[in-house]
DRENZABA-651597 format. One record per residue: x, y, z of N, C-alpha, C, O, CB in turn. Coordinates in steps of 0.02 Angstrom, whole numbers, plus 32768, in hexadecimal, padded with zeros to 4 digits. Glycine has a CB too. Example, Ala and Ser with C-alpha at 12.3 -4.5 7.8 and 13.67 -1.06 7.14 Angstrom:
2
82947EE4818682677F1F818682947F5B818682C87F5A81A782357F2081C4
82827F90816282AC7FCB816582858002818A829E8039819282C07FE2811E
REM end
This chain:
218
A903D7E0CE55A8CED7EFCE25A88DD7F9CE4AA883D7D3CE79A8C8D7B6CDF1
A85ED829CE3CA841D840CE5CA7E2D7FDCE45A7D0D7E2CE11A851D89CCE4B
A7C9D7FDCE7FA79DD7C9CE71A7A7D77DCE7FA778D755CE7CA794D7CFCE33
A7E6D76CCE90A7FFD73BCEBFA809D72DCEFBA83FD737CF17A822D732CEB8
A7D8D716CF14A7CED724CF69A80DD6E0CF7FA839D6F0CFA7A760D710CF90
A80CD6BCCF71A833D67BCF90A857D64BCF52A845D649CF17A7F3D646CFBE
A887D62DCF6CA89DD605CF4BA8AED5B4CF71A8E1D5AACF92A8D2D62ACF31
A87AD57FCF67A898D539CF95A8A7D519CF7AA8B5D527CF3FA87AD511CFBC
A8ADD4EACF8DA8C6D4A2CF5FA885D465CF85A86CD466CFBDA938D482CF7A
A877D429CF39A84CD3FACF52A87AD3BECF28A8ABD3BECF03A7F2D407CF40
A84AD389CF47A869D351CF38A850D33ECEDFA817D34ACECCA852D318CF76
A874D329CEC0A84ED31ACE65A86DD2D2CE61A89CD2C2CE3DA875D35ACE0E
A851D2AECE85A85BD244CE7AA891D243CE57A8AAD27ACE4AA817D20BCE45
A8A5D21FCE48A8FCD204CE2DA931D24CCE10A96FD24CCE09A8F0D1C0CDD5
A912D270CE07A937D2ABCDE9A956D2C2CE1FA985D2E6CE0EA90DD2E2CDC6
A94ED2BBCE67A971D2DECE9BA926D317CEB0A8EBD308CEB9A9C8D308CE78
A94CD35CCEB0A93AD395CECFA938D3CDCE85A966D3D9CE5FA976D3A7CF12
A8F0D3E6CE85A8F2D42ACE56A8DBD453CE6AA8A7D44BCE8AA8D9D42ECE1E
A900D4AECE5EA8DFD4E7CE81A88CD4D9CE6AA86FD4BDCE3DA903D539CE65
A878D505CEB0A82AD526CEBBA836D55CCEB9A85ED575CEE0A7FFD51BCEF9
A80FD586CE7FA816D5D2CE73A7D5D5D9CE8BA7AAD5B2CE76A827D5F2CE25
A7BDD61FCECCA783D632CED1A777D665CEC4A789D68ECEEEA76DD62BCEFB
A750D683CE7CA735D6B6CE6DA6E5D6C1CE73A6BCD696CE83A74BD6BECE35
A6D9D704CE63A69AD723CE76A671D6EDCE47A637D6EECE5BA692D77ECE65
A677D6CBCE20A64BD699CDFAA65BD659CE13A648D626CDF7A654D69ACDAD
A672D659CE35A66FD5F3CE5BA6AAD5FECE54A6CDD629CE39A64AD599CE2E
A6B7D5AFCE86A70FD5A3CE74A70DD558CE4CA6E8D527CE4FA74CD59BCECD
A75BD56ECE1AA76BD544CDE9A790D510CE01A7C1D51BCE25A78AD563CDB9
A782D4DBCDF3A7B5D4B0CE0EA7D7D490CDCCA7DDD455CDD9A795D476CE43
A7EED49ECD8EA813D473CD82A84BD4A0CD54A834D4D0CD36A7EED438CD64
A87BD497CD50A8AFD4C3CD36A89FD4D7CCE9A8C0D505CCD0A8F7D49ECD3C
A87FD4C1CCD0A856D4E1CC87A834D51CCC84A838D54ECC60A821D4B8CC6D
A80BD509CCB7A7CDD535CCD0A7F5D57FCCEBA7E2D5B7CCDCA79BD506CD19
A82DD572CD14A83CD5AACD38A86CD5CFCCFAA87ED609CCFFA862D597CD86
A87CD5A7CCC4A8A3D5CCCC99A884D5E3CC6EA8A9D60FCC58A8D1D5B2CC80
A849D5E2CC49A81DD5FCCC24A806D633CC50A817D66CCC3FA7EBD5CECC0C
A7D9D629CC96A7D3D65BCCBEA806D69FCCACA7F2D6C7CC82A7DFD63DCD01
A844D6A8CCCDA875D6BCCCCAA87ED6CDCC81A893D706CC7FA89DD694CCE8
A878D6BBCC54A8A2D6CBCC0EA861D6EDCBFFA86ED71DCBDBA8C4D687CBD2
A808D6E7CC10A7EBD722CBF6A7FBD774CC12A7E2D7A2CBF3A7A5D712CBFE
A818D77CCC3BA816D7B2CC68A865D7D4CC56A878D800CC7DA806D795CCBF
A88ED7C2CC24A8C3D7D2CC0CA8C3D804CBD4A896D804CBABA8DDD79ECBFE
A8FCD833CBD1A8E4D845CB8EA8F4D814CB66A906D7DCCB79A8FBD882CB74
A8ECD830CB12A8E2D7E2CADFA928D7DDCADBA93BD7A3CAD7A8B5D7E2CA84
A963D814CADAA992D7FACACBA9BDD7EDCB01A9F9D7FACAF9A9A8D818CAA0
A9A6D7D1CB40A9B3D79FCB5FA99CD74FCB77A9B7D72CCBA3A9B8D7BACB7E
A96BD742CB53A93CD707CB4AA962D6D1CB28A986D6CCCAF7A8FCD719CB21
A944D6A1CB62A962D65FCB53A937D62BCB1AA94FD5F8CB02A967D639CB9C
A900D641CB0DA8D4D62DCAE1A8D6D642CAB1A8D3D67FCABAA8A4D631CAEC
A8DCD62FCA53A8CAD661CA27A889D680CA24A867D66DCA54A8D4D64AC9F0
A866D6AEC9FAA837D6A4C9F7A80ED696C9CBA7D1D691C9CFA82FD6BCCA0B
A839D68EC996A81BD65BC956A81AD616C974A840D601C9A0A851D659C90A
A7E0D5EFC952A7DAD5B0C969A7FFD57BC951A7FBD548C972A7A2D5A0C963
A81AD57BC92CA842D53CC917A878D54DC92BA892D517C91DA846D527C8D0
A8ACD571C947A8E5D573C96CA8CBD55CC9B0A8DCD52BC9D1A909D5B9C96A
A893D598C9BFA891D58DCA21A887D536CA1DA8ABD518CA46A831D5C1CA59
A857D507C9EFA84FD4D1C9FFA885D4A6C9F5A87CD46BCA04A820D4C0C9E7
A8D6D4C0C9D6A8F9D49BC9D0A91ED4C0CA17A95AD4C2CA0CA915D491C988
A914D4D1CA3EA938D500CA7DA914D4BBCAA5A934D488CAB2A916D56ACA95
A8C0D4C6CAB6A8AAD48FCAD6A8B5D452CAD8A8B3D432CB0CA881D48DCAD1
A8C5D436CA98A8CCD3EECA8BA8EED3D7CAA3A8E8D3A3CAC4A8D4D3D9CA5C
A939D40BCA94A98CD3EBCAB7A987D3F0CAFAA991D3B9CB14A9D9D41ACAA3
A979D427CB28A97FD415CB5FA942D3F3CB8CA94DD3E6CBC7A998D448CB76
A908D3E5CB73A8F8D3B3CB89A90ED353CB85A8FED31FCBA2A8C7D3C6CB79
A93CD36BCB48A968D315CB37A99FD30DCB71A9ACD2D9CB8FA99ED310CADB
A9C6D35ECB7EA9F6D358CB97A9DCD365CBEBAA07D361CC17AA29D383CB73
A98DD377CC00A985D36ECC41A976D32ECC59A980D31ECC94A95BD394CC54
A95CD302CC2AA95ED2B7CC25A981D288CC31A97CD253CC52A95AD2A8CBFF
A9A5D2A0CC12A9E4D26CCBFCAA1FD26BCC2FAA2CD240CC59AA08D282CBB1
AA45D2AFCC1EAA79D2BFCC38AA73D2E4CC7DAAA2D2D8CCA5AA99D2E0CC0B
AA48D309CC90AA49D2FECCC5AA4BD2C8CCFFAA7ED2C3CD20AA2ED315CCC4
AA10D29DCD0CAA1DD27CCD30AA30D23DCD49AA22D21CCD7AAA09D287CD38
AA64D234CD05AA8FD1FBCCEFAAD9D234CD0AAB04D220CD30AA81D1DCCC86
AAD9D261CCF6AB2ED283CD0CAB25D286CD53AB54D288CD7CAB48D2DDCCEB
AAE7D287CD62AAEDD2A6CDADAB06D269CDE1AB29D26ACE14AA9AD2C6CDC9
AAE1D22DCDB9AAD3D1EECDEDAB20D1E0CDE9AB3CD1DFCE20AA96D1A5CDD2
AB49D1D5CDADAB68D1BDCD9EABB0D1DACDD1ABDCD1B3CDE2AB5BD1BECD5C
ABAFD213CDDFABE1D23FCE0DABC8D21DCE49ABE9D1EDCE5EABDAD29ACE0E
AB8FD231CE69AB83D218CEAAAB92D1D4CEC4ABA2D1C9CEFFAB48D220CEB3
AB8AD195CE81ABB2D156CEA7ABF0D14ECEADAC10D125CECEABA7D11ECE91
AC09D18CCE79AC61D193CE94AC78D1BACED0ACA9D1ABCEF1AC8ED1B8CE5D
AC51D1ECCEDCAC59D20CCF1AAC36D200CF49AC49D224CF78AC56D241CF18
ABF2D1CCCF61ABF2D1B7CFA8AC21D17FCFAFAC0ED14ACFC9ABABD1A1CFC1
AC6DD18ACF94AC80D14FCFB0ACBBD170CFD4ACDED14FCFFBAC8ED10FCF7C
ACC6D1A3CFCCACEAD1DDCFE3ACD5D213D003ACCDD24BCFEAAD02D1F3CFBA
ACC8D1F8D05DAC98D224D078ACB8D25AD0A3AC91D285D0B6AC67D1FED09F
AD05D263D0B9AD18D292D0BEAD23D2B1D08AACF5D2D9D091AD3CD290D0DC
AD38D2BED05FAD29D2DDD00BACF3D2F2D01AACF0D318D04AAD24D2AECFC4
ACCBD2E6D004AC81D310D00CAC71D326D035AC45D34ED026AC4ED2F9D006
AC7DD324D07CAC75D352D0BDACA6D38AD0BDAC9ED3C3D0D1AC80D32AD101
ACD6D370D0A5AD12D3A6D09DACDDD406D076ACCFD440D083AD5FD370D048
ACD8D3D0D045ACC2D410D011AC74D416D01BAC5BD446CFFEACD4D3FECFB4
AC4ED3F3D03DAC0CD41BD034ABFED435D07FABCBD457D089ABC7D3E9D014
AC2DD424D0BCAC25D440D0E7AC50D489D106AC5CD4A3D13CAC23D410D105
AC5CD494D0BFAC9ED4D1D0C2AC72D50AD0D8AC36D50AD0CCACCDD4E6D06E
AC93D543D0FEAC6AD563D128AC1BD566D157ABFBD599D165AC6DD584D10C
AC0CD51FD168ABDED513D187ABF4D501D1F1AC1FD4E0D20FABC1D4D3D152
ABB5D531D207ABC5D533D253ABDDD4ECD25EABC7D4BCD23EAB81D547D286
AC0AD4E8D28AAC39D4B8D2B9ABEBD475D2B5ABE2D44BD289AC56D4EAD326
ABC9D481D2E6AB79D45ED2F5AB72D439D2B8AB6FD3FCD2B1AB31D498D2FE
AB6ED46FD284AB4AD447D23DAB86D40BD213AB7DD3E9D1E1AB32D494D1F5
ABA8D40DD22CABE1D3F2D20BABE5D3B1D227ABF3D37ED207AC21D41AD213
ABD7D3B4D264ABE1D36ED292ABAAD364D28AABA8D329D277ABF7D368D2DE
AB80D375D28CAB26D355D27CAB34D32DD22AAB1FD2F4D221AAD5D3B0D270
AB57D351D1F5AB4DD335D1B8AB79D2FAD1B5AB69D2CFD18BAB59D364D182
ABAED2EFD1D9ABD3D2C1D1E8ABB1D285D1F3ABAFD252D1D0ABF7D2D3D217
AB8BD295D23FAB65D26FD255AB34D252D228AB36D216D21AAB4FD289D283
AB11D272D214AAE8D270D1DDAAFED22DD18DAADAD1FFD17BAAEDD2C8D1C8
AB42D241D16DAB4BD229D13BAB35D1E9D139AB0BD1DFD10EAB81D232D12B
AB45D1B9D15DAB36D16BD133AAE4D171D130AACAD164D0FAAB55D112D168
AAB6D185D16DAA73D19ED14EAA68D19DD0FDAA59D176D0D0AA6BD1E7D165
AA7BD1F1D10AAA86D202D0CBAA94D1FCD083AA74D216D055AA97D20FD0D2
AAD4D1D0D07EAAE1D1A2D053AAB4D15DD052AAB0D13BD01FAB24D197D05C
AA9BD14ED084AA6AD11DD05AAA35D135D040AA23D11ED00AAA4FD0E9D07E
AA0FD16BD060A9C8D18CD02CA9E2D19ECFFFA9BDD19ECFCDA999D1CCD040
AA27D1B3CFF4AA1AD1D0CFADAA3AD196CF74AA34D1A4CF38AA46D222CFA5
AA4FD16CCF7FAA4ED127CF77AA1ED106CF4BAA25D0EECF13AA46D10DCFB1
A9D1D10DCF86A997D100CF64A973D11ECF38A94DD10ACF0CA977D0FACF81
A98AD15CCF4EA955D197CF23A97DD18CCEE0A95ED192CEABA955D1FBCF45
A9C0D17CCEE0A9DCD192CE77A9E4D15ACE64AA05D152CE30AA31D1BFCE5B
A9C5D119CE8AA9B6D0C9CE71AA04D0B8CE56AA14D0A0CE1FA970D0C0CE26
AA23D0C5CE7CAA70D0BFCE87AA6DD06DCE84AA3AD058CEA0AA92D0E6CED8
AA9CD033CE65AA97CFECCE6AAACBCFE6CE57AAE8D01BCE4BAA67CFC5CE4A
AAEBCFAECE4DAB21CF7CCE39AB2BCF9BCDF6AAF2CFA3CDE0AB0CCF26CE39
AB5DCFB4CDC5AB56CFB4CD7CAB4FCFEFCD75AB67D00CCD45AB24CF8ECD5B
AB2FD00DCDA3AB0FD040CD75AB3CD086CD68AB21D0B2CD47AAC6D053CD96
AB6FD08FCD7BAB99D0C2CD69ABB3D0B2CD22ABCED0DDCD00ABD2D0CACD9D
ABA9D072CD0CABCCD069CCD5ABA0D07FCC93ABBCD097CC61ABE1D021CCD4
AB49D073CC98AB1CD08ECC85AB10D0CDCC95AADFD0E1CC77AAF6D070CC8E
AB23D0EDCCB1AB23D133CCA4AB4FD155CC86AB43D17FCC5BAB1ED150CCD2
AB95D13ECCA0ABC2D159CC81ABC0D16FCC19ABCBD19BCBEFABF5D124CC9C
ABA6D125CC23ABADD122CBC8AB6FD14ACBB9AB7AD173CB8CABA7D0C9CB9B
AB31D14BCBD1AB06D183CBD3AB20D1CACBC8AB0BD1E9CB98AAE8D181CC0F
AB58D1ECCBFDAB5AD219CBF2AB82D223CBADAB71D24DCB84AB68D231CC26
ABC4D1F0CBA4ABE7D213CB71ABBFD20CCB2DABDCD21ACAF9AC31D1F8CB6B
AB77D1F5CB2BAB54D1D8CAF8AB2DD231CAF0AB1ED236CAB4AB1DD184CB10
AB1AD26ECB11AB08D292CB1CAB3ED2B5CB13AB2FD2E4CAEFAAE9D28ECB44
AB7AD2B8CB22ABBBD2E4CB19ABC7D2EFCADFABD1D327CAC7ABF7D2CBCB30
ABC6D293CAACABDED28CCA6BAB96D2C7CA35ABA9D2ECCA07ABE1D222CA59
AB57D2C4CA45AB33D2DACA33AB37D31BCA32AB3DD33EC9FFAB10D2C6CA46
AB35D32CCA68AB57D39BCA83AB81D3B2CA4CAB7BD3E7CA2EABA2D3ABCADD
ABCDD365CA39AC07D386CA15ABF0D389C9C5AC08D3B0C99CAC51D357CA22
ABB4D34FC9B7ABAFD35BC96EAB8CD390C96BAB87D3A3C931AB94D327C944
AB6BD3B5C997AB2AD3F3C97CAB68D430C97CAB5AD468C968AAD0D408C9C8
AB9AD425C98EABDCD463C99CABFFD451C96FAC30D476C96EAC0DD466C9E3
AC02D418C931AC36D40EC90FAC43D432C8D4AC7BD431C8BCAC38D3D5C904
AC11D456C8B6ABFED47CC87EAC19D4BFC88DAC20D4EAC862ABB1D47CC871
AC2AD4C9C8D5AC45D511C8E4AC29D537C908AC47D558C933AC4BD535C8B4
ABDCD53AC8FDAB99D553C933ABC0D571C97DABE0D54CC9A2AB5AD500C94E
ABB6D5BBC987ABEED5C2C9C3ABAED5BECA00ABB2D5E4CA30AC27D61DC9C2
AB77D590C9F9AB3BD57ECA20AB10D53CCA03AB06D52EC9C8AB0CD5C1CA21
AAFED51ECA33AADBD4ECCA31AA9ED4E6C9FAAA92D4B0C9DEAACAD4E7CA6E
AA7CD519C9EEAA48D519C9C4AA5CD55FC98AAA3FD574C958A9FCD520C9F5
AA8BD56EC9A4AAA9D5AAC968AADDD5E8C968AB1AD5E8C963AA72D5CEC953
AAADD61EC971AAEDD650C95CAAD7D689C9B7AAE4D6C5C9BEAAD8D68CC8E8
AAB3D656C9F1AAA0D686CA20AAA1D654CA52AA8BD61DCA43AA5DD6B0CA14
AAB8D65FCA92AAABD63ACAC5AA61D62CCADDAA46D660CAEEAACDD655CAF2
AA42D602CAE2AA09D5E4CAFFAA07D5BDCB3DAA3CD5B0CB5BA9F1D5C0CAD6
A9D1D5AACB50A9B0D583CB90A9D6D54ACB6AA9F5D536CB9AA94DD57ECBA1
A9E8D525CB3AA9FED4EBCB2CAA4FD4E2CB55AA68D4B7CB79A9FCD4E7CAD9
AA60D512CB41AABAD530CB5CAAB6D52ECBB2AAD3D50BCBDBAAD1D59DCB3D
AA8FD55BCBB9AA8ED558CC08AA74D511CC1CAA8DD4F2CC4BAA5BD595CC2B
AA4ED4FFCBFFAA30D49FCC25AA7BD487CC1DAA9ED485CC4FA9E3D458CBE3
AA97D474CBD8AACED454CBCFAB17D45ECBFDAB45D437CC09AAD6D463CB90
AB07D4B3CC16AB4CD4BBCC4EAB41D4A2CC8EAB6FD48CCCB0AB62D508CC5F
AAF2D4A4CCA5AADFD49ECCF0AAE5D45DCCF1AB0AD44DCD21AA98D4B7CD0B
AACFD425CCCDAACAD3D8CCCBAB22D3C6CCBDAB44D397CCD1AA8BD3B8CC82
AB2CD3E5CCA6AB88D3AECC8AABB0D3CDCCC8ABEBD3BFCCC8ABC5D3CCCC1D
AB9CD3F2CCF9ABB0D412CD13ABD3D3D1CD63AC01D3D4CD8CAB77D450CD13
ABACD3ACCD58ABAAD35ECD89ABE9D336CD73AC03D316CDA1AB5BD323CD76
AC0CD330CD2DAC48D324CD26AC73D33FCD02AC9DD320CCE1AC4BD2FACD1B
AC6DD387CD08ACAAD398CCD7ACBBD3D4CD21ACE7D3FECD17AC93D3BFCC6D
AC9BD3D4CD60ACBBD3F5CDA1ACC4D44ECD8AACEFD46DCDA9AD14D3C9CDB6
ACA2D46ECD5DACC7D4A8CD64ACE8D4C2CD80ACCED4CACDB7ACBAD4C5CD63
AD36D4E6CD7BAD4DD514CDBCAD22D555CDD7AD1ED56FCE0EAD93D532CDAA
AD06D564CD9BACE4D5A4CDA5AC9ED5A4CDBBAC7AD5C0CD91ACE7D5C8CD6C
AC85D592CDE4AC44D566CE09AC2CD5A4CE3EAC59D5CECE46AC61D50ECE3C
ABEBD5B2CE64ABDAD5C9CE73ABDFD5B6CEBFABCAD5DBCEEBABB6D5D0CE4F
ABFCD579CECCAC15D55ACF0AAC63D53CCEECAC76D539CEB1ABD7D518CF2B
AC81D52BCF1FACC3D509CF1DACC0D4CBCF0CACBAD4ABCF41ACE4D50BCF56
ACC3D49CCED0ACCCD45ECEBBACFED433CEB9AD20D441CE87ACC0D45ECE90
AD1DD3F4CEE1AD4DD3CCCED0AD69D3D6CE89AD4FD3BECE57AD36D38CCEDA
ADA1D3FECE8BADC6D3E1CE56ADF5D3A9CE4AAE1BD38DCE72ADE0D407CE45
ADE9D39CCDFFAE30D34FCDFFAE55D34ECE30AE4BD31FCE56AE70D34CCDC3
AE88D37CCE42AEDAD35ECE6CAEACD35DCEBBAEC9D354CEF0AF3CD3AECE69
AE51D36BCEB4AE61D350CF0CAE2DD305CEF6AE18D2E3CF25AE32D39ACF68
AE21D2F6CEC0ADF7D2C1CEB7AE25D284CEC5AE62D28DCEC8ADD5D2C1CE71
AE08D241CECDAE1FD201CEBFAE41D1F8CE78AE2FD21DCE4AADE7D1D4CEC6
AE70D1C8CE6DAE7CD1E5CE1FAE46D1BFCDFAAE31D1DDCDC9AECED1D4CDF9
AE26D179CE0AADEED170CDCFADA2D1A1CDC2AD7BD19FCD92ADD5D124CDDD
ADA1D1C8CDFEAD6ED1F6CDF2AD95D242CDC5AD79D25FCD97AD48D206CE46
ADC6D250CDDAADEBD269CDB7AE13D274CD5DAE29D2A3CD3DAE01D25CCDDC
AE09D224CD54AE21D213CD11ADC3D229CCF8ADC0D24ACCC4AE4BD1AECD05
AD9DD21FCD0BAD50D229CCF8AD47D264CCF6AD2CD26BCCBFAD1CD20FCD23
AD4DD29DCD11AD60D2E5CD15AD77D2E1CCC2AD5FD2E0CC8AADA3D2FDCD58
ADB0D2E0CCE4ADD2D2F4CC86ADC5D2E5CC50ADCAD30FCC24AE0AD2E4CC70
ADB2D2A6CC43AD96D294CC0CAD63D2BCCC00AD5ED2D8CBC9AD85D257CC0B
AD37D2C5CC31ACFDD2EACC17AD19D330CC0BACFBD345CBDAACBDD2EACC4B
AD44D360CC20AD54D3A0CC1BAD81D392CBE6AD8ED3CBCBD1AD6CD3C4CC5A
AD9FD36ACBC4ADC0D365CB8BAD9BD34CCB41ADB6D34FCB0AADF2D33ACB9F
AD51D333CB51AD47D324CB24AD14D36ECAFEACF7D394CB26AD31D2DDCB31
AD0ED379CAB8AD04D3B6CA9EACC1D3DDCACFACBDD417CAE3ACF3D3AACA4A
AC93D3A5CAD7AC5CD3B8CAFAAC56D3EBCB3FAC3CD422CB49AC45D37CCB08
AC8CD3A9CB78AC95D3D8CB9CACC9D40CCBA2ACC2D42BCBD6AC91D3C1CBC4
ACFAD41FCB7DAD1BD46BCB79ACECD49CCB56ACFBD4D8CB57AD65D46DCB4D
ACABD484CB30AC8AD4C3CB3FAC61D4B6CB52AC30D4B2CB2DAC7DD4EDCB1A
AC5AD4A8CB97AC25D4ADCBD8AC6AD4CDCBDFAC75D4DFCBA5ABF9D466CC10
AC9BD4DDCBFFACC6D4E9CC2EACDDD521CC0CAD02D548CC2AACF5D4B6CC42
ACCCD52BCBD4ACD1D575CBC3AC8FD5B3CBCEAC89D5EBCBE6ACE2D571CB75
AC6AD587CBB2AC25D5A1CBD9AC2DD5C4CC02AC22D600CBFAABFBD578CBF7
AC48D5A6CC4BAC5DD5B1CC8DAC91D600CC84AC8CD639CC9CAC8CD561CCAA
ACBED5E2CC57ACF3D61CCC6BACC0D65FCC50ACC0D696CC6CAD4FD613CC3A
AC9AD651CC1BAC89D690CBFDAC64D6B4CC26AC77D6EECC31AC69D68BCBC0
AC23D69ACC47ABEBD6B8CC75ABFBD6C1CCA7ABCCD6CECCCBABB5D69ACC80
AC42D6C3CCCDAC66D6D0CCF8AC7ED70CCCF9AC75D738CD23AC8DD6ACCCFB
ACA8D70ECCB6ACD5D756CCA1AC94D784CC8DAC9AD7C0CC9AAD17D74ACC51
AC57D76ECC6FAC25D7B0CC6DAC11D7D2CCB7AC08D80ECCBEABDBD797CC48
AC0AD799CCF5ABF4D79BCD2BABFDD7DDCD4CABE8D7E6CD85AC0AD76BCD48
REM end
């Protein structure tokens, strides 16, 4: 897109890491910002925003509940199951990386795993509090879909849909991912039985349809 000189990443305190978009008007740092950015410069009938106000504010509302909430409760909640499985995770995030970088990240991991440790206030318990966090956010997703709605806020995909695929995206593993993701048969089976539940329950098969659909448009 033209007017995008760079794209980095900064640090955002317990949330982890969110893109830095730098455009000719400053750069945005928070994934709202860069999606409003982005959704003015669209035509309308690709906009993730309505532009009547009482829909777009029910577009805003949800995925700021669900950038809240479910994000970085799904996220934390994967990561204390998977730094405990550190070939697993070198396996797959060092997949095509130079020989050098691979043994450096090696070297690197228990580092590693303890900052990020600190940074997602990782403790005793707390997978169990997240967990129920997320399916408390799942159960919510399935009642706004129970009426039939073939979308989160209605009869059109929104910024609500896309927040809801990118965030559930931490336990329901898509196959269809923009990188290569552990699936179940190479997981542990209790991180594994966690997989499924979430991809079986109504919520996440449509995140995981989501996936298949914006794939096959791709």
């Amino acid at each position: 897109m033209q007017g995008i000189h760079r794209i980095a990443s900064k640090r955002a305190g317990s949330h982890g890491t969110t893109p830095v978009l730098v455009t000719p008007e400053g750069a945005l740092g928070e994934s709202e910002e860069i999606l409003h950015w982005v959704d003015e410069r669209l035509p309308a009938d690709r906009r993730l925003f309505p532009a009547d106000p009482a829909p777009r504010d029910e577009v805003v509302k949800l995925s700021r509940r669900l950038d809240d909430g479910l994000g970085p409760r799904g996220r934390r909640l994967m990561y204390v199951n998977m730094l405990a499985e550190r070939e697993l995770m070198l396996r797959f995030n060092n997949n095509g990386v130079p020989r050098w970088e691979d043994r450096a990240m090696r070297l690197a991991f228990p580092l590693a795993a303890r900052w990020a440790g600190k940074e997602l206030g990782i403790r005793p318990g707390i997978e169990t509090e997240d967990e129920a966090a997320v399916w408390c956010e799942f159960d919510f997703v399935a009642e706004l879909l129970s009426d039939g709605r073939p979308y989160l806020c209605g009869e059109r995909f929104t910024a609500a849909d896309l927040t809801f695929g990118a965030l559930s995206a931490s336990v329901i593993v898509p196959p269809v991912y923009g990188t290569p993701l552990p699936q179940p048969g190479d997981l542990p089976s209790h991180i594994a039985e966690l997989v499924n539940r979430a991809r079986e329950h109504p919520a996440g098969s449509y995140a995981l349809a989501l996936y298949d659909r914006r794939a096959l448009a791709a």
